[in-house]
N, C-alpha and C positions, 0 to 999 in steps of 0.2 A: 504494500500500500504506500502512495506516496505523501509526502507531507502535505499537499495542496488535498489528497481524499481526506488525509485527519482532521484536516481543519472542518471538514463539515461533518464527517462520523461522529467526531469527540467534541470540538469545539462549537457545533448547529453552526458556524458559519459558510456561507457560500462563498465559494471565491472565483469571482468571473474575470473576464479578460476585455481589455480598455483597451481594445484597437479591432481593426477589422481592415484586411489590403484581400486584394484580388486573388492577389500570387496564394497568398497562404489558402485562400479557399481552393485555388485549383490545384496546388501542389498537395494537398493533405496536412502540411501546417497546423490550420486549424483544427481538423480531423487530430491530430497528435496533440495539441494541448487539451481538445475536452477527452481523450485516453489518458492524460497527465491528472486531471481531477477536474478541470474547468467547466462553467456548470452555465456560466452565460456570459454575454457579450455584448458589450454597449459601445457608441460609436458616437463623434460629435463632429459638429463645421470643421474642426481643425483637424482628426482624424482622415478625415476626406482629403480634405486641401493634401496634407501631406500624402497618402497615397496618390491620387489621382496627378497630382502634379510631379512624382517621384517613380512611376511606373510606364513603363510603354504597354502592360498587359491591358489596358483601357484603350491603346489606341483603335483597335480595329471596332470594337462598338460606338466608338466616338467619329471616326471617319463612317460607318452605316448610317448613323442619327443626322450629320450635317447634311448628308446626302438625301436624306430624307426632308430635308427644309426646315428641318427642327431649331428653335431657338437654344444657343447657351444654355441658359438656364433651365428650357426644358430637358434637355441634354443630362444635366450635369443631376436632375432627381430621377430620368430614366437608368441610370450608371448605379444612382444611390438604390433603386429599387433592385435589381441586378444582385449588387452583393448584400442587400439587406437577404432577399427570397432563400440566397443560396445559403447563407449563414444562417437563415433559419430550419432550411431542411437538415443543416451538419446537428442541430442541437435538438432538433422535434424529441430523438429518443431519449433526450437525458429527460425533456417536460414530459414523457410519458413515463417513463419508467419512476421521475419523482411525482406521480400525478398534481402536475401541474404547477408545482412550486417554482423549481429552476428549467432551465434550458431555453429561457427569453432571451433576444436582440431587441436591442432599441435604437431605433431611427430620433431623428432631433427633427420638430417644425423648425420653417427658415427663423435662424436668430434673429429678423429684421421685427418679426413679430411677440419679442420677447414684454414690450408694452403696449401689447396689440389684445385684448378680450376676443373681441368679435374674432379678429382674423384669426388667433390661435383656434378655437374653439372648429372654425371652419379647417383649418391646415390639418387638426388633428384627426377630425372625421374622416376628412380626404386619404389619408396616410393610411387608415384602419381600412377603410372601404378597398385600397388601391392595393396593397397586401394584406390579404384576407388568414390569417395566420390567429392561431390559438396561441400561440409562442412570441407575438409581436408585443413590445411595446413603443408607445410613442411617447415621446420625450416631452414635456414642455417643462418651460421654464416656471420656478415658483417667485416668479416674481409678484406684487401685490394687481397685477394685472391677468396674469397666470392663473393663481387661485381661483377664481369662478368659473375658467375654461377645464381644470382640471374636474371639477366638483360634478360640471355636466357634462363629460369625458365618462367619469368614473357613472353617470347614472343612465348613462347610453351601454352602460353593461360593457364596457370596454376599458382593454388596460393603460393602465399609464405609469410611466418613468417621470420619475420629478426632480428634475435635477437644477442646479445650481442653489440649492440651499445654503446659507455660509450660520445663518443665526437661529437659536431657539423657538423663539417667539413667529419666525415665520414658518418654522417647523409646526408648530402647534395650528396655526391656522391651515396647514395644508392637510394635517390629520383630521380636522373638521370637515374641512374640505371632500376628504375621501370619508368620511363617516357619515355625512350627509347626501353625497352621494349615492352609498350605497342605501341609504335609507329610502332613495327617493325610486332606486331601481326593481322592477317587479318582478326581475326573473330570477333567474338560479345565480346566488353568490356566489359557487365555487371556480368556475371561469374567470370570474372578476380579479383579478390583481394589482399589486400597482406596490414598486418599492419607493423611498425619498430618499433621493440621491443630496447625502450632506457634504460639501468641500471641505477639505481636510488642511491639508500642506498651504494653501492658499493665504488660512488664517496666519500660521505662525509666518509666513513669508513678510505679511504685514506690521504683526504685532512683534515679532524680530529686529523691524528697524526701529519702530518707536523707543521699543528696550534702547537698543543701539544707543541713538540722540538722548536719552537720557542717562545712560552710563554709569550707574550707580553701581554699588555690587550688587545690590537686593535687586535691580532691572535685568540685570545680566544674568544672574540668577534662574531669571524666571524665561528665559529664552528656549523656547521647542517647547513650551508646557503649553498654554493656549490654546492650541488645534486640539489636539487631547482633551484635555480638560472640558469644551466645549462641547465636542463631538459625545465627552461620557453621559454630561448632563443632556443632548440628546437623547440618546438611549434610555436615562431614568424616564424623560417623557414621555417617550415609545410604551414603558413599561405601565407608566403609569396609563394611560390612555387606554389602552389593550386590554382593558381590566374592569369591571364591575358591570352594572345591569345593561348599561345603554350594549356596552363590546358585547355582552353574552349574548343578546337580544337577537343579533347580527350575526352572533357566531351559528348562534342555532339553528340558522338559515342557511349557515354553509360559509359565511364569509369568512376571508384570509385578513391575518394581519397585515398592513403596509407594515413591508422591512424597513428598518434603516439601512442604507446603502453608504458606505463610509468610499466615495470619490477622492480625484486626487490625491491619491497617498501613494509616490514617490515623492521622496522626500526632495528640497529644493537646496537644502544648504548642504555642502559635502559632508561636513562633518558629523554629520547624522548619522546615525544607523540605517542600512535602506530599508530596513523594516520596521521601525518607527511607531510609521501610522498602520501597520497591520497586529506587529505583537501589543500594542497598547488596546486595539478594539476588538478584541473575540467577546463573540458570545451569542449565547442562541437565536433563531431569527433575525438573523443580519448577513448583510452583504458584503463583501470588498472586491470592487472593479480594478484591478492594476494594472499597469503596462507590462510588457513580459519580463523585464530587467527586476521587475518587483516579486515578480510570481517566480521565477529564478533564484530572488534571492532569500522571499520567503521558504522556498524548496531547500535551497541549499543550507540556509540556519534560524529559520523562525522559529518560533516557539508557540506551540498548540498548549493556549491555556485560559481559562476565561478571566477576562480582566476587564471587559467595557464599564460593569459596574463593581468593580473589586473593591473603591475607596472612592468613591463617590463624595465624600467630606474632603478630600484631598483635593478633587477636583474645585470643587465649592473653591476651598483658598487660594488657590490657583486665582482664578477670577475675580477674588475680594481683594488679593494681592494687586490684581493688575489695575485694578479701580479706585486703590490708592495711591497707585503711583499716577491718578492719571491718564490711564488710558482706557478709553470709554470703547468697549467691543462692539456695542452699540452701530457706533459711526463706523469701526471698521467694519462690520460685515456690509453695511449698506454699499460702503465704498466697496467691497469687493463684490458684492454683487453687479454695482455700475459696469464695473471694469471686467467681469466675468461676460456680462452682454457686448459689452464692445470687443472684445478677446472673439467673441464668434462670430460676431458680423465684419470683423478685419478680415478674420480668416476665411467667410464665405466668400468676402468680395475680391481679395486677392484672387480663392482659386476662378473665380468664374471668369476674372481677369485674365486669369491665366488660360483657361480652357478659351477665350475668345482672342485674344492672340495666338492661341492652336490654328483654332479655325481659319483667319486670316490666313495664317501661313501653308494650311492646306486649299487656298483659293474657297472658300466658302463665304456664308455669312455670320457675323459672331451681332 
């Protein structure tokens, strides 16, 4: 058994895989990491951008499409549907074999719609309808715009990925969100899913430099602890929530917990451990999406143990620490939230940039 099965046999965590390229669907690749223990796979603007603009195995579906009259941009979510379809038939047998828990792919609405209700709510219908998959999820952002799209996502009986989370409090409004949802939905709860994708590495990136600029030893101190910390008091949420008459009410109809999905977790400052944000957050009913260099390096020395809520008072001071020196988590996650929506709509616009100076250059229209 390898260390990435332990993590879910022993630790109830899922550990999926944060990339998705062509080559690895056609080569067996991906085929060999969900054999390695990988159990799902998510994909965002920037993941794209970087394959698509990094591969020639897109060329020939990209020269069929232009040739066909197709726009760029249409182009560029026919490609996205292409290896969403294919990545979901590699992992259909892990969602059946776990009936129904793992073996999802999540496609992202365009990021330009990240403060858009209407338009998400319509992008994400479109996504479900267009890849008809029991295994799909669709992304949307939990932005305060976000949240109503996901809540009538989730009561159209369908799944959703909710990702770019960074703070608590808008964690808790997306669990309403999916809990009223599914209140409002009349059919069978057990198809319904939907994990919340919290960023992880993102925070301490932020609240690292603040430390920094303030320089104290007790600021310096408290450097890596933040994303942690944050993420655990997460998970007490989760716990809390998932729990008394309204959850049971819902459970007894068949309904799934929304996981915590702990995102972003390769760590950003070298001197981290690269495992980090995975051995700090096990624990049952949770996720962690990593790059391969993560899932490599939790293979090669993590440690399968439950910790998300090991010291949860520890965590608490973590934060009451950081609010005395000054630094209000508050305005960071907001800030990183800002900066998480622009981080994907650079990245879309680049690639589709890029994919329409292809075109030019193959004598078409971009």
């Amino acid at each position: 058994m390898t260390k990435l099965q332990d993590l879910y046999e022993v630790g109830g965590q899922s550990p999926w895989l944060d990339n998705l390229r062509r080559d690895w669907i056609q080569d067996g690749q991906l085929a060999e990491w969900v054999a390695r223990g990988v159990r799902g796979v998510t994909s965002n603007p920037s993941i794209f951008q970087k394959a698509m603009t990094g591969q020639a195995v897109y060329d020939p579906q990209f020269r069929e499409l232009l040739a066909q009259g197709q726009s760029v941009e249409d182009i560029y979510w026919d490609m996205v549907v292409t290896d969403i379809s294919s990545a979901l038939a590699i992992l259909r047998p892990v969602y059946d074999d776990s009936e129904g828990l793992d073996g999802f792919v999540s496609v992202e609405v365009a990021p330009s719609l990240a403060r858009d209700t209407v338009g998400t709510l319509a992008a994400a219908r479109g996504l479900h309808q267009r890849i008809d998959a029991v295994n799909l999820y669709v992304k949307i952002p939990g932005t305060a715009e976000g949240v109503p799209a996901i809540e009538r996502v989730i009561a159209d009986g369908k799944s959703v990925n909710v990702t770019l989370l960074f703070s608590v409090s808008r964690y808790a409004e997306v669990i309403e969100a999916y809990l009223s949802g599914l209140e409002a939905y009349d059919g069978p709860l057990a198809p319904v899913s939907s994990v919340a994708s919290f960023f992880v590495s993102r925070v301490d990136s932020e609240v690292d430099k603040r430390l920094d600029a303030i320089g104290t030893p007790e600021a310096l101190a408290l450097k890596g602890k933040a994303a942690v910390a944050n993420a655990q008091l997460a998970y007490e949420l989760f716990l809390q929530k998932f729990s008394g008459p309204r959850w049971e009410a819902l459970a007894a109809r068949g309904a799934r917990v929304q996981r915590p999905l702990w995102a972003s977790t390769s760590t950003k400052d070298p001197s981290y451990p690269k495992t980090l944000y995975v051995d700090t957050l096990i624990a049952p009913d949770t996720v962690n999406t990593m790059p391969e260099a993560t899932l490599d390096a939790f293979e090669d020395h993590g440690t399968v143990a439950r910790t998300a809520d090991a010291d949860l008072d520890a965590a608490r001071k973590v934060l009451a620490d950081l609010a005395a020196l000054g630094i209000d988590l508050d305005a960071v996650t907001v800030q990183l939230e800002d900066e998480g929506v622009a981080s994907f709509q650079k990245a879309f616009d680049e690639l589709i940039g890029s994919l329409a100076d292809k075109a030019t250059e193959l004598g078409g229209e971009g």
